[in-house]
C-alpha positions as CSV (number, residue, x, y, z in Angstrom):
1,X,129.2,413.9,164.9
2,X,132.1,416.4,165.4
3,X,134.4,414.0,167.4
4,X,134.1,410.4,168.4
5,X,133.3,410.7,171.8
6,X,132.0,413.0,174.5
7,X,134.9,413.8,176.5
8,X,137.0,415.1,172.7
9,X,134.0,417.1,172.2
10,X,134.7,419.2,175.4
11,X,138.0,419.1,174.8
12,X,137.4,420.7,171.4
13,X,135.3,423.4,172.6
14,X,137.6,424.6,174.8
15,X,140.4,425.0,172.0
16,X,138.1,426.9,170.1
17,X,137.0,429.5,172.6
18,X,141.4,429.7,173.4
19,X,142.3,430.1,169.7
20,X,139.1,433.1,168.3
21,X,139.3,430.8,165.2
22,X,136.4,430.2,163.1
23,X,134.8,426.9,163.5
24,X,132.0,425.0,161.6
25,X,130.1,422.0,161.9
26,X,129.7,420.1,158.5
27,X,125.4,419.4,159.4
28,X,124.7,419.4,155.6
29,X,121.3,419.2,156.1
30,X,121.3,422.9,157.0
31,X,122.1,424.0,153.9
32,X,118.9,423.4,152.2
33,X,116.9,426.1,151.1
34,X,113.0,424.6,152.3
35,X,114.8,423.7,155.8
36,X,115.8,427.0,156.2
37,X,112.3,428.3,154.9
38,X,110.7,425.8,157.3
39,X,113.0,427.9,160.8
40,X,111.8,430.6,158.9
41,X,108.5,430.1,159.3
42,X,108.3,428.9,162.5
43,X,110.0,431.4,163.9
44,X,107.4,433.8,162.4
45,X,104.8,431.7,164.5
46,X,103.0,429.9,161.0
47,X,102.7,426.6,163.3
48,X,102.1,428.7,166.1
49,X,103.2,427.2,169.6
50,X,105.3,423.6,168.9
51,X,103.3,421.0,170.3
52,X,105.3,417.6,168.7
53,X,107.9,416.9,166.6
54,X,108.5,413.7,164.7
55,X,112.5,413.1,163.2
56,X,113.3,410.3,161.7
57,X,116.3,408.8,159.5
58,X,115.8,405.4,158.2
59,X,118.5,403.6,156.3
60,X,119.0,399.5,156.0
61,X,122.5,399.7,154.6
62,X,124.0,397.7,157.5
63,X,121.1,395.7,158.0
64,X,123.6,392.3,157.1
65,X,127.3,391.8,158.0
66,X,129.8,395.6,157.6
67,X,131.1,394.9,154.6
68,X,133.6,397.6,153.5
69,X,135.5,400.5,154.6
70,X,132.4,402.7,155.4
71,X,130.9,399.8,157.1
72,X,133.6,398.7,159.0
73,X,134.5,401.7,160.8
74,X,131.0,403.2,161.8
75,X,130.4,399.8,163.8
76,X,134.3,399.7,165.7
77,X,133.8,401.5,168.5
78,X,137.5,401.9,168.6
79,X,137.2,404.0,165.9
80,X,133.6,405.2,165.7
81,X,133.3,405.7,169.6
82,X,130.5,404.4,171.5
83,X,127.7,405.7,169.0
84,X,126.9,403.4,166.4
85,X,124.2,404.7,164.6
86,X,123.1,407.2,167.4
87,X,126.2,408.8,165.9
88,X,126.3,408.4,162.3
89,X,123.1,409.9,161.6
90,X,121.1,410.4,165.1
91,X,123.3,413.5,165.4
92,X,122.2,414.3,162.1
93,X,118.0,413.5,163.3
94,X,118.5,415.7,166.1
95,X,120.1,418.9,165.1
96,X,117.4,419.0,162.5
97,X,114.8,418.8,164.6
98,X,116.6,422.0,167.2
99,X,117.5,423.6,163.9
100,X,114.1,424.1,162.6
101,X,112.4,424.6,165.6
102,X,114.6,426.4,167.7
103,X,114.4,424.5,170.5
104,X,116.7,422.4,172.3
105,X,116.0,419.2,174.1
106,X,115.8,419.4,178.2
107,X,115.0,415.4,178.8
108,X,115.3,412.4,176.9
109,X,114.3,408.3,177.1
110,X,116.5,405.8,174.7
111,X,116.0,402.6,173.7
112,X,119.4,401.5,171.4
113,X,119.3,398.3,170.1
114,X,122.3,396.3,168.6
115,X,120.1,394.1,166.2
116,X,122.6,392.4,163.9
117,X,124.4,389.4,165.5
118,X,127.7,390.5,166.7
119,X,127.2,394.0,166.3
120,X,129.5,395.6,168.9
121,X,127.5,399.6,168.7
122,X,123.8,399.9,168.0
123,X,121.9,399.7,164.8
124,X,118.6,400.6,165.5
125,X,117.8,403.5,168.1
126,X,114.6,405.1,169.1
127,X,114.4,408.1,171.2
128,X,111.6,409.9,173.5
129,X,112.2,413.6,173.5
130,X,111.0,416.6,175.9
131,X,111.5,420.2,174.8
132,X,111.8,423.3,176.7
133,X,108.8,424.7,175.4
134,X,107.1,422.1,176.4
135,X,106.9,419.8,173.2
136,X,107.2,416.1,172.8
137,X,109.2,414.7,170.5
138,X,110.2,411.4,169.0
139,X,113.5,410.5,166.9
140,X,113.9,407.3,165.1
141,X,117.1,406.5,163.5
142,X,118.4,403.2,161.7
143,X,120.6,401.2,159.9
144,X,118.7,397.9,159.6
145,X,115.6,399.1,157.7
146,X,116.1,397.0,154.5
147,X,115.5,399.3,151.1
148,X,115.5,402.5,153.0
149,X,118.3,404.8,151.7
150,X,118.9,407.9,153.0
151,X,115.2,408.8,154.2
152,X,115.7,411.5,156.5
153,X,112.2,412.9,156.6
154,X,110.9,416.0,160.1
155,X,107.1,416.5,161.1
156,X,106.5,419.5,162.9
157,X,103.0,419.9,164.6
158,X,102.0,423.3,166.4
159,X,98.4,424.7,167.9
160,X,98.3,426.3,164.4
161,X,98.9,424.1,161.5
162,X,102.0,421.1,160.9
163,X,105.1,421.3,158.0
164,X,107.0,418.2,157.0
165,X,110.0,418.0,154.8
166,X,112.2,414.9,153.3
167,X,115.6,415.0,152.7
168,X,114.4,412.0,149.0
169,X,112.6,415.0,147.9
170,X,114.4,418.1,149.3
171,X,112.8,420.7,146.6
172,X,109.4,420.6,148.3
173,X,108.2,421.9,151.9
174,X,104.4,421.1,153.2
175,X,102.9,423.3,154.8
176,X,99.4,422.1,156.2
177,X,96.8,424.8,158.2
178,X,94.5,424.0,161.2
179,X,91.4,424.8,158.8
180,X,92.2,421.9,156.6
181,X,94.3,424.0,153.7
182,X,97.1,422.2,152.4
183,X,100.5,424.6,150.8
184,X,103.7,423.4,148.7
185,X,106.5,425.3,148.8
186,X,109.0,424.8,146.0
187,X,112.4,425.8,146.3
188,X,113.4,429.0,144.0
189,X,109.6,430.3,144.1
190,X,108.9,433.6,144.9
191,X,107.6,433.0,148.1
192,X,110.4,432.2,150.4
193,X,111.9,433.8,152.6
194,X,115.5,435.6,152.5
195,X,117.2,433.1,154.4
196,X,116.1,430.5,151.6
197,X,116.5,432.5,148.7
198,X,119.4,433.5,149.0
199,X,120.7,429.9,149.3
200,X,118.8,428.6,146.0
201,X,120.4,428.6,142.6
202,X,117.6,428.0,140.0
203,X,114.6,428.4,139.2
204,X,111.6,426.4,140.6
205,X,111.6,423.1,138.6
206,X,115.5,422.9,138.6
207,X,116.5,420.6,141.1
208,X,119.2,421.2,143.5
209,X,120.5,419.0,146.2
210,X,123.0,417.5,148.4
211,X,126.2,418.7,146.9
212,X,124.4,422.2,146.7
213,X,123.4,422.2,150.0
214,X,127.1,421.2,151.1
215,X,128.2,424.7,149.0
216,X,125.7,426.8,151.3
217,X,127.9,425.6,154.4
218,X,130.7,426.4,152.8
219,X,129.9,429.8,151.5
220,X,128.4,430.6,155.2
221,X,131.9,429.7,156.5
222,X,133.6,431.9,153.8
223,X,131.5,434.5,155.4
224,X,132.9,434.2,158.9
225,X,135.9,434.0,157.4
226,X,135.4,437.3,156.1
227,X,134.0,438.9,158.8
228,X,130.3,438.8,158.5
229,X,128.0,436.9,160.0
230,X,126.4,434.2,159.3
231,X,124.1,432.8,162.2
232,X,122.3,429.7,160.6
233,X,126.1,428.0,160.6
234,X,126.5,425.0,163.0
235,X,129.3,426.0,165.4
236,X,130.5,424.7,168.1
237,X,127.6,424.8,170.7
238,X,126.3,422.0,168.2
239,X,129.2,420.2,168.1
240,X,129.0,419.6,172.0
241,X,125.2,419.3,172.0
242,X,125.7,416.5,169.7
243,X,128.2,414.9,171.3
244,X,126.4,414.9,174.5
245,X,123.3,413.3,172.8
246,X,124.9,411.1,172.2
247,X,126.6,410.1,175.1
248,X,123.4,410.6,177.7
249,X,121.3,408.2,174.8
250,X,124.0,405.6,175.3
251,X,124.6,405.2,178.5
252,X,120.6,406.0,179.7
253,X,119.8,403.2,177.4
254,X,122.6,401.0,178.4
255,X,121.5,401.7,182.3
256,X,117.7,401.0,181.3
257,X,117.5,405.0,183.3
258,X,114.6,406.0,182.2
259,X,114.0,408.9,181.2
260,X,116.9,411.7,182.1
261,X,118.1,415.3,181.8
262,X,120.2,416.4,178.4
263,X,122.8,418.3,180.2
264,X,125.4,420.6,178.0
């Protein structure tokens, strides 16, 4: 998440659009060549129109008592905000999901949990999502699922044929067809996309990863900071969208609302 809570976010935004600087949101996840080959894709209509998404981010490292610095500030809301989880890595869940797709969520229903004993933010959070295409979408995030690790996995399901990608196993993309054919796409093959190969390194076999992935964000902002462009950088727009996911999953699950608008 870019700050801790809703009302810094805004606050943020506007000193950005005062000071023309350069601004960049660290969603790491981005950097990957086979997410960037999934967008890719989709844009070009090889799902044709999205009919379901499916995002989900298990974990079970807090699943017992915060032990630890790490621990013990992502569940203070004094310090973490009101998000517990929703915030660590549900931001994370659903900037994927508008990343790859290119839509944005118009309505969502939350159901945040606090599951550990004690536990001042939630743990364990499960969202209904609406698109504005149309689309449904579900987004699962936790912190309680004991051996998961960092199993941020995306299913994407149009009229045309379905792609789903893990962030365990980040060199592969699959791409299945409506007439039962099933593709994998490897990262540094020769059939990506220029948005993907220009952010791969080796050649297919070789894997690359997290910290490479963290070195395509930063060599996107080197580019605004030259001048150029670079339009697959998180900026500020989702910074706030974030934020104000949020906020609306917190409070509409706090309220028991229902389901309600996503208003930026």
């Amino acid at each position: 998440p870019a700050t801790s809570t809703l009302a810094e976010a805004q606050e943020l935004t506007a000193l950005v659009a005062s000071a023309g600087l350069p601004y960049a949101l660290t969603h790491t996840y981005t950097g990957y060549p086979l997410v960037r080959e999934a967008r890719a894709r989709i844009a070009a209509g090889a799902l044709g129109m999205i009919r379901k998404l499916v995002v989900e981010y298990p974990q079970g490292w807090l699943a017992g008592e915060a032990v630890g610095k790490q621990a013990e500030w992502r569940t203070d809301p004094a310090r973490s905000g009101p998000g517990g989880c929703i915030g660590d890595i549900g931001t994370h869940a659903f900037q994927l999901a508008e990343f790859i797709t290119g839509l944005k969520v118009v309505e969502l229903l939350a159901d945040l949990a606090a599951v550990v004993p004690g536990r001042p933010v939630d743990d364990d959070c499960t969202v209904l999502l609406r698109y504005d295409n149309g689309a449904r979408g579900v987004l699962l995030a936790s912190q309680i699922e004991v051996g998961e690790m960092n199993g941020l996995r995306i299913r994407v399901y149009g009229d045309k044929g379905g792609l789903v990608w893990r962030q365990e196993v980040p060199n592969t993309l699959t791409l299945h067809s409506l007439d039962g054919r099933t593709e994998i796409v490897h990262a540094g093959g020769p059939q990506l996309g220029p948005d993907a190969a220009s952010r791969t390194r080796t050649p297919t076999g070789h894997p690359e990863g997290y910290l490479e992935a963290f070195a395509n964000i930063y060599r996107d902002f080197a580019a605004l900071l030259r001048g150029e462009a670079a339009p697959l950088l998180p900026g500020i727009e989702d910074a706030l969208r974030g934020m104000t996911f949020v906020d609306t999953a917190v409070r509409a699950s706090r309220d028991v609302s229902g389901w309600v608008p996503l208003t930026v």
